[in-house]
C-alpha angles and dihedrals in degrees: 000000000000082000092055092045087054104058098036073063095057104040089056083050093062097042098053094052089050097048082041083051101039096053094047089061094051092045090044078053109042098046112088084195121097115265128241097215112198101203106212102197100033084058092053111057106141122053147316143213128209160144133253140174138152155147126304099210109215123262112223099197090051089035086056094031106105087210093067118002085191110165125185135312159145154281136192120187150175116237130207131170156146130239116205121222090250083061105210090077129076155125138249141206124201130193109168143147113230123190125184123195113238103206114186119201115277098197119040116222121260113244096024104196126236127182121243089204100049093046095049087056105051089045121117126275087030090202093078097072097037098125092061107122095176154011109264092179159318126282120218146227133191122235119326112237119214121239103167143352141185131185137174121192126244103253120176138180107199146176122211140164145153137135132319127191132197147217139208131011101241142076095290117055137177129225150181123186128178118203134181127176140130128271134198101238138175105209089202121210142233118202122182133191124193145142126228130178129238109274125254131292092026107262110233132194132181125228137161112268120225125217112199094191096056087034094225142060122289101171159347123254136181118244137199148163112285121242096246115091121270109240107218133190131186131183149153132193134119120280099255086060096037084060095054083043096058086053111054095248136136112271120220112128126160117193125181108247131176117262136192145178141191113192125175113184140129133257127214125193119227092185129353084264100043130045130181110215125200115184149144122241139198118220120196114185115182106214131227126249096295133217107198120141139139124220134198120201130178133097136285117216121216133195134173146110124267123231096218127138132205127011111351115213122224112304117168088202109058136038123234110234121226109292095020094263098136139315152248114246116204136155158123122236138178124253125193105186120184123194115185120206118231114262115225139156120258140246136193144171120217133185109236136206128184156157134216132195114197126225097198126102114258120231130239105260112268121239113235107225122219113287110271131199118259121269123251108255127225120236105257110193114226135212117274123259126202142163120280145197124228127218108201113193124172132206138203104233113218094040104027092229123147109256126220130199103034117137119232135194122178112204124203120203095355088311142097112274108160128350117192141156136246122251124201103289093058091254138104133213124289122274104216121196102018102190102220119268148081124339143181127196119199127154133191128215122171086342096297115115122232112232108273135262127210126203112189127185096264093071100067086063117104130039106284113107104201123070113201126211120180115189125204111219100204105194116145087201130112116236116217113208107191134163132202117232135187110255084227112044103025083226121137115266107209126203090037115162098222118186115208106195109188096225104223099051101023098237121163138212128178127191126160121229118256133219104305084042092257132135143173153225144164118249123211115219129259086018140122121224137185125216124192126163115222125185135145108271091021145074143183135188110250103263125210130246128188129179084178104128100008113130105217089210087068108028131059114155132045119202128216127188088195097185117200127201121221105229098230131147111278098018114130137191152151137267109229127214092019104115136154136228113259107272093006136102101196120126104252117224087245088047098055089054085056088047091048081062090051090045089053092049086049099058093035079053105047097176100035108125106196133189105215103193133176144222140209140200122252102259118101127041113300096243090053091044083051084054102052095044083061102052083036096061086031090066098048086048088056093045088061090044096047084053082057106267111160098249093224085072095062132063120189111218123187110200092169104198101326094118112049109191084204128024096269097127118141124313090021117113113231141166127253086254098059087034084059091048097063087047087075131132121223135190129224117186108225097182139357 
């Protein structure tokens, strides 16, 4: 209602100015007297006081964002300014008080998602769910009641002020002002604490289950959310207040935080003295360190048989069944799951009125004389303008290297004029003849925008023929420039299909080598990534990559020699990070994720026929050693063939300790770590 109040207002506002205007100009056009003209501004240079408030519109994606949940609002505020003589430019000086409604929802959703991934993980003890390699799916709870529920308003006192300029000498006038300042501003809070069930029919998901005390997986099991109700909290505030709400005291905290505002309108002038504004205005706030999150806790059920054989060891989750052939796992364990909300500035349009009285001396009405003709002109010369060419580089910004690859597109008039890319000195080719004008730069690398370059038409004057334009590229990110090779050959394999994962999330990225063999990604900071090329005919062992300890001012790019093997018959190599304990043939957790990329090469392969053999270290007698290597290559057979690898495809080869990859043969003293080189596994293709 009030919304719809306010811009009737200023709609009538506009109207009225433009009538005001239009009838000024007939009027100007039908009299054949001379005019008496009052010239409103030029009567006006000095300062003026006024009033302003208005309507703060609201702002879907703050008044749905959980981090915030921030409606609509209001401000009231004291101007003051200054006019220069020339009259369009001037300066401005804001106080105001500014509230925002914070309005939390009222109705929860129905099937409010969770997902199984992120709550078995954060289940305790963690170590059960260990094998899970991705998320298979959400569970799902019916409609959150509320139990309780708290709020507290943003309120703010703040101080702005920047340029304004004006435009046109009558009655109605046009302007536009830009402000920044600081306010003293409570950002306020909500917080919200409620239960909900788990949605009907139970939602189940199977995942792998991990015994820690037999240190691999023995089973899969279906979980699912327990019966019992999820507890859920949700709050946002910033951190000075979430500690006083941790601890029971009373919130009220006020930071100083950075402010801005945009505004375009009219003003309209009622008398020389006294003018009425209407205008639209852009706030910026720039929030504090924010503490906003929302938590889960309850409980996931689990239920399922091992496939265990043997003795089982202890194991408070699952039963042994009679003779010690397998068991039955079943359990209910806790979960505490925590979600934060992305912190971010605001940003809100309002609807203004105002008024202005003006402190300068009017002037006596000025007689229009009789209309004269115009006066002969001189010739002025003018400078010379000539055609121009144009020299485009481009830099990367934290480090000042030339950049490659960006694509650049230069627009004339609002429209595209030349588009070019950048070699490997940052720079494209030149643009000869540029006809004067108006020009914009821009240029694109791994969709992220450089900074922008202007070319005016002031700039085609004088006698230098070249126009330089140099664009920043501001991306915090880490390029990796890799290339696949032929294990053989060391020569570069073009058309490759490579995978990144980020290691701590799981994402993945694919992108296929181009001609040269090269490819590229863009690498986060403080994160480990893998990288692995698979492709029918072909594999590679999965190769690290770490941005830990790089400085971003200083590094750009990050190199990879990712060598790939041919799968022919007779090639052999070896698989690299899968390793045993010392005296033990059990498939570590690190070694499976080496077998998955086997398994991978297998079914891309269908008639591939492999030898997968192992090797020890040289403790130990040689006949025991023989002994190991076998049980060693006869469990990572197994692995494959548990995953559903036809056995006739694989062959388990013991070599003990025959084939040394260091000189640590008996009698020789060596560290743990030479000792772990020789425990490898290899691969030999026996038919293709």
């Amino acid at each position: 209602m009030r919304n719809n109040m306010l811009l009737r207002l200023f709609t009538v506002l506009m109207i009225l100015g433009i009538s005001i205007s239009s009838v000024q100009a007939q009027q100007k056009q039908g009299s054949s007297q001379p005019m008496v003209q009052q010239s409103y501004p030029d009567a006006l240079p000095g300062f003026y006081i006024g009033l302003k408030g208005g309507y703060l519109l609201k702002n879907n994606d703050l008044s749905k964002n959980p981090a915030f949940y921030l409606n609509q609002g209001y401000f009231g505020e004291l101007n003051a300014g200054w006019r220069s003589k020339n009259n369009w430019l001037g300066w401005n000086l804001s106080l105001g008080r500014l509230n925002l409604e914070r309005k939390i929802p009222t109705i929860q959703t129905n099937n409010v998602p969770l997902s199984s991934f992120d709550l078995l993980k954060s289940t305790t003890p963690g170590w059960m769910f260990d094998s899970i390699q991705q998320d298979q799916g959400d569970f799902h709870l019916d409609t959150l009641m509320k139990l309780q529920k708290d709020k507290k308003n943003l309120q703010s006192w703040y101080a702005m002020t920047g340029p304004e300029f004006w435009f046109g000498k009558h009655r109605l006038q046009g302007f536009v002002s830009l402000n920044a300042g600081v306010g003293m501003t409570n950002f306020g809070y909500y917080t919200i604490k409620a239960s909900g069930f788990p949605a009907m029919p139970r939602d189940m998901y199977l995942y792998d289950y991990y015994s820690q005390s037999n240190d691999k997986v023995i089973g899969q099991v279906n979980t699912y959310l327990g019966d019992a109700p999820v507890q859920y909290e949700q709050y946002s505030m910033n951190k000075k207040a979430y500690a006083d709400y941790k601890a029971s005291k009373e919130i009220n905290k006020t930071e100083i935080n950075f402010m801005a505002r945009a505004a375009v309108g009219i003003e309209y002038f009622i008398t020389p003295k006294f003018s009425i504004d209407a205008s639209a205005s852009y706030w910026y706030i720039m929030t504090p360190d924010l503490a906003s999150a929302k938590e889960y806790k309850g409980f996931i059920g689990f239920r399922g048989k091992a496939n265990a054989t043997g003795a089982l060891k202890k194991d408070d989750y699952f039963t042994p069944t009679p003779g010690g052939g397998g068991a039955i796992i079943g359990q209910r364990v806790p979960f505490d799951l925590t979600q934060n909300f992305e912190k971010k500035a605001l940003g809100l349009i309002s609807a203004n009125i105002g008024i202005k009285y003006w402190l300068g001396k009017s002037k006596k009405p000025v007689e229009q004389p009789e209309p004269m003709a115009p006066p002969i002109k001189e010739t002025v010369e003018q400078p010379e303008v000539q055609k121009k060419n144009l020299l485009i580089t481009v830099k990367d910004g934290p480090t000042g290297y030339a950049l490659s690859g960006v694509k650049v597109t230069v627009y004339k008039d609002g429209e595209t004029f030349y588009t070019g890319m950048t070699d490997a000195n940052g720079s494209i080719p030149k643009v000869d003849n540029l006809i004067p004008g108006d020009y914009k730069i821009q240029g694109i690398l791994n969709g992220i925008k450089t900074d922008i370059a202007h070319i005016n038409r002031s700039d085609f004057e004088g006698n230098g023929r070249v126009i330089t334009r140099e664009l920043t590229h501001k991306d915090l990110r880490f390029t990796l420039v890799g290339h696949t090779l032929d294990a053989a050959t060391d020569a570069n394999l073009s058309h490759m299909k490579t995978t990144l994962t980020e290691s701590r999330g799981g994402e993945n990225s694919s992108q296929v080598s181009d001609n040269n063999g090269e490819f590229r990604y863009q690498l986060d900071p403080k994160s480990d990534f893998t990288v692995i090329a698979q492709q029918k005919g072909y594999f590679s062992n999965r190769e690290k990559v770490s941005t830990k300890g790089l400085d971003r001012s200083k590094t750009l790019y990050v190199d990879l020699r990712l060598t790939v093997n041919e799968l022919k018959e007779g090639a052999s190599f070896e698989l690299k990070n899968i390793y045993y304990d010392f005296d033990k043939s059990n498939i570590r957790t690190d070694a499976a994720k080496v077998l998955n990329d086997v398994y991978k090469m297998m079914t891309n392969n269908p008639t591939i026929v492999i030898e997968l053999s192992s090797y020890t270290d040289s403790r130990g007698s040689d006949s025991y050693n023989k002994r190991l290597s076998q049980e060693r290559a006869s469990s990572a057979v197994a692995y494959l063939v548990q995953k559903g690898i036809d056995p006739s495809r694989l062959v388990a080869k013991g070599y003990g300790e025959t084939d040394p990859v260091n000189g640590c043969i008996n009698g020789v003293p060596c560290t743990d770590e030479q000792h772990q080189a020789n425990r490898r596994t290899e691969i030999k293709i026996l038919k293709k």
